[in-house]
N, C-alpha and C positions, 0 to 999 in steps of 0.2 A: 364822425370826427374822432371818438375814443377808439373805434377800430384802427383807422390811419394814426395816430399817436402811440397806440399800444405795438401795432409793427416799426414803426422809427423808432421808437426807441428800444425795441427787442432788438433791432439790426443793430441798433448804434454797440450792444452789451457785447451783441456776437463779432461782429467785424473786430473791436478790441482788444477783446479775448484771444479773439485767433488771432491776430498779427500784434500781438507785444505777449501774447502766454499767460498773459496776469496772475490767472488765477484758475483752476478746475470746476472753482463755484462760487458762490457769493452769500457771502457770510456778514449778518449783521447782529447785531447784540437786541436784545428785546427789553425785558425788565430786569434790571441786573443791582449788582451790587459786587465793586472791586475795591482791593485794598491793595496796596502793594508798599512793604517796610523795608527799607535798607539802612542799613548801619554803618556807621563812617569807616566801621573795618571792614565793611564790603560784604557782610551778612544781608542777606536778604529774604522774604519772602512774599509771596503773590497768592492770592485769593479771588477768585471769582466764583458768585454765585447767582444764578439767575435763567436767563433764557440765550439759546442762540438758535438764529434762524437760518437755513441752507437751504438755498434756491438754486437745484443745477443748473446752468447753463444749457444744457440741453431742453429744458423745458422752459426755458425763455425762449427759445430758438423754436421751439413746436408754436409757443404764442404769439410770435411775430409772425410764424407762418399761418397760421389760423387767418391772422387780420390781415397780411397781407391777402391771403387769398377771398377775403369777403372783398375787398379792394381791388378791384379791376380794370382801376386809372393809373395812365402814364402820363409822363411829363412831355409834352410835347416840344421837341429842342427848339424850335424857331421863335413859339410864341410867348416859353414859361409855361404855357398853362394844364388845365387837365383834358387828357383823352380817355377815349376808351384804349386798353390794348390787345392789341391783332394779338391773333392765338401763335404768331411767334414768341412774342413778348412775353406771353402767360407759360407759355412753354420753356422760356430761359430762367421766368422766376422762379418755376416750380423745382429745375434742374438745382441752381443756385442755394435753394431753401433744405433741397434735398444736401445737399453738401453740405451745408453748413451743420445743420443740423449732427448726418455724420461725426464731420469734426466734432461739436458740441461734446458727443457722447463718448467720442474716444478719447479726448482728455480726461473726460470722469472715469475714465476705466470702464466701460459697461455699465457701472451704478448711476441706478434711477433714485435720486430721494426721496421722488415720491411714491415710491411705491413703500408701503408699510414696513413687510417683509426685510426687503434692503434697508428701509430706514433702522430697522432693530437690530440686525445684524451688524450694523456700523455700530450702531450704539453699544453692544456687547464687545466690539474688536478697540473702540475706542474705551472704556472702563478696564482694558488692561493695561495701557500705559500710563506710566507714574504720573500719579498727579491729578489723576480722575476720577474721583471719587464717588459720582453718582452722574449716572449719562441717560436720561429719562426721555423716549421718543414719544412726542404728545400728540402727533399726526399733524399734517397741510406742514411739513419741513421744520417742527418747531419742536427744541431738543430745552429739558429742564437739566441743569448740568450741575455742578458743584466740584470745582476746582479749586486744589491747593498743593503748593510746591514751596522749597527752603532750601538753598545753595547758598555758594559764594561768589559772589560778583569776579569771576577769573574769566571771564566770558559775556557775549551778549544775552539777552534772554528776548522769546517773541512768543507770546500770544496772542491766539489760539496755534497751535501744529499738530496734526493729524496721521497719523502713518498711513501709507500710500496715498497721499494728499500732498504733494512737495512745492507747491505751489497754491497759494491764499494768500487772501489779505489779512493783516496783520490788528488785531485790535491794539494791544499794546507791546512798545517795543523798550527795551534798556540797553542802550548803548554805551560800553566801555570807552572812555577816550585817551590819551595820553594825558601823565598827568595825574591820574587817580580822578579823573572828573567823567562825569554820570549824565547821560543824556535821556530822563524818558522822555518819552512821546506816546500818545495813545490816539492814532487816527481812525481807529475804529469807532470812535465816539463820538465823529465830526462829519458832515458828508464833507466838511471843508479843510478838513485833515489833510495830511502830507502823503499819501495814499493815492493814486492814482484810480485804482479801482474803486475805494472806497467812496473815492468823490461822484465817480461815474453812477456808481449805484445807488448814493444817497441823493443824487440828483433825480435818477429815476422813481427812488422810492417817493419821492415828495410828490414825482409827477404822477405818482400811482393812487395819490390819497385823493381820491374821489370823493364830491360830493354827495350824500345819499339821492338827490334829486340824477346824479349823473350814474351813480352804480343800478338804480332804478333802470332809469332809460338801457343800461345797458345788455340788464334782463339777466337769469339766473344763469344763461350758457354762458356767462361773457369768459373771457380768459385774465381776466385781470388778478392779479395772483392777491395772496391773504396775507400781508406782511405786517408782523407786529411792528408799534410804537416804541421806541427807544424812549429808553426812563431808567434813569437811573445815577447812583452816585459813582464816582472812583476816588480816592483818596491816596493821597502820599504821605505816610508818617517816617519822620528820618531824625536821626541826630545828627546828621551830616552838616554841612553848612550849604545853604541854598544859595547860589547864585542868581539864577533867574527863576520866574515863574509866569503865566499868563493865568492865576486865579484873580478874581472879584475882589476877594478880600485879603489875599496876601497871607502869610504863614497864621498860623495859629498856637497856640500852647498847648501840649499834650504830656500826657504821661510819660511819652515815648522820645520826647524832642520837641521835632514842631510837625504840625500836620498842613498842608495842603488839600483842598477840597473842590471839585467840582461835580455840580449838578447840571445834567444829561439830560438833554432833550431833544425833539423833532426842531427845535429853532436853535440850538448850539450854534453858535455861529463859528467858532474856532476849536482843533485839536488841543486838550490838556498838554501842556509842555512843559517840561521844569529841566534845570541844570542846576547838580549836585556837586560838592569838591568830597570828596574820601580825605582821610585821614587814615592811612594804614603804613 
């Protein structure tokens, strides 16, 4: 049963990915800590400090092919149910898997994250662009990072962005609108965030958190990947004036304005959201 689960849902990640582009990998946050200040003249800055976790898509695509191939049931069209399948069938899934697969690797570029090597080498090409100030590969896809940036709001802004990476999901986004008015959102914090991919994968990850009695059964070979727990705070500190927000407890008093706060977890149930007015 985790074998057949671990292939459906590696298909579901692959089939996605290739037919909408999403993303070249699947990026989730681990144990973090973000801040992001804007100033009603449109000053701002952003801070993250913590983990991120990068699972390429190619190596979901090897794990779905792993369990598909311990799986050697077809769906029999007439009845629903399970059969064995004729060594055509094993033969179209093999063709199929091998494709996919392919594809998998050619939207990464060639880069395996898991391999070490490449992992550190990312990490060194990534600590050159602004704003990255510590990019730490800790091995099984798990980077300790330390970002920080300071612009002016004449522009959107999207966190995380990678060079040769043109497509990922976005943990936190700031959107300009007419108006002088300020949209963040941060659906990297949510599997139920505004994110398409995000949700897909945060759906996956939850289906991934295995019982010890079922990582047991499933024995040291399994392919079940090692994905950290999301924990963690984000914060909006502003002088701006808030129009909306979805926190718990609503603005707060700060040194700085008023703050806004939410606390990250594996049961979040909704993406941080707030809407800001500018004064400039």
């Amino acid at each position: 049963m985790i074998s057949r689960t671990l292939g459906f849902l590696g298909r579901i990640a692959i089939v996605a990915a290739g037919s909408v582009l999403l993303a070249g990998c699947f990026m989730s946050p681990g144990t973090f800590e973000a801040s992001l200040d804007i100033r009603k003249d449109g000053r701002f800055s952003f801070t993250y400090d913590g983990e991120i976790f990068m699972m390429a898509l190619g190596d979901l695509a090897e794990m779905a092919n792993a369990a598909e191939g311990a799986d050697e049931s077809c769906i029999d069209k007439d009845t629903s149910e399970e059969r064995p399948c004729s060594k055509e069938e094993m033969d179209a899934k093999r063709i199929e898997s091998e494709q996919e697969t392919a594809m998998m690797q050619a939207m990464l570029g060639g880069q395996d994250m898991s391999d070490p090597e490449t992992a550190a080498e990312f990490a060194a090409t990534l600590e050159r662009q602004a704003g990255w100030n510590r990019v730490e590969y800790l091995g099984d896809g798990l980077f300790d990072v330390e970002f920080a940036i300071a612009s002016t709001l004449n522009h959107d802004f999207d966190f995380p962005t990678f060079e040769g990476f043109p497509l990922q999901n976005s943990f936190v986004l700031v959107n300009l609108r007419d108006g002088d008015r300020v949209r963040v959102e941060a659906p990297g914090f949510s599997a139920q965030g505004g994110n398409p991919l995000a949700s897909m994968m945060g759906g996956m990850a939850g289906a991934f958190a295995f019982s010890p009695e079922e990582a047991a059964a499933a024995g040291p070979d399994s392919e079940m990947p090692n994905m950290p727990q999301v924990e963690g705070t984000f914060r909006i500190v502003t002088d701006a004036a808030i129009l909306t927000n979805n926190t718990d407890e609503g603005p707060a008093n700060h040194p700085g304005g008023q703050e806004l706060a939410w606390e990250i977890s594996p049961t979040t149930a909704a993406a941080p959201a707030a809407l800001l007015q500018l004064d400039r």
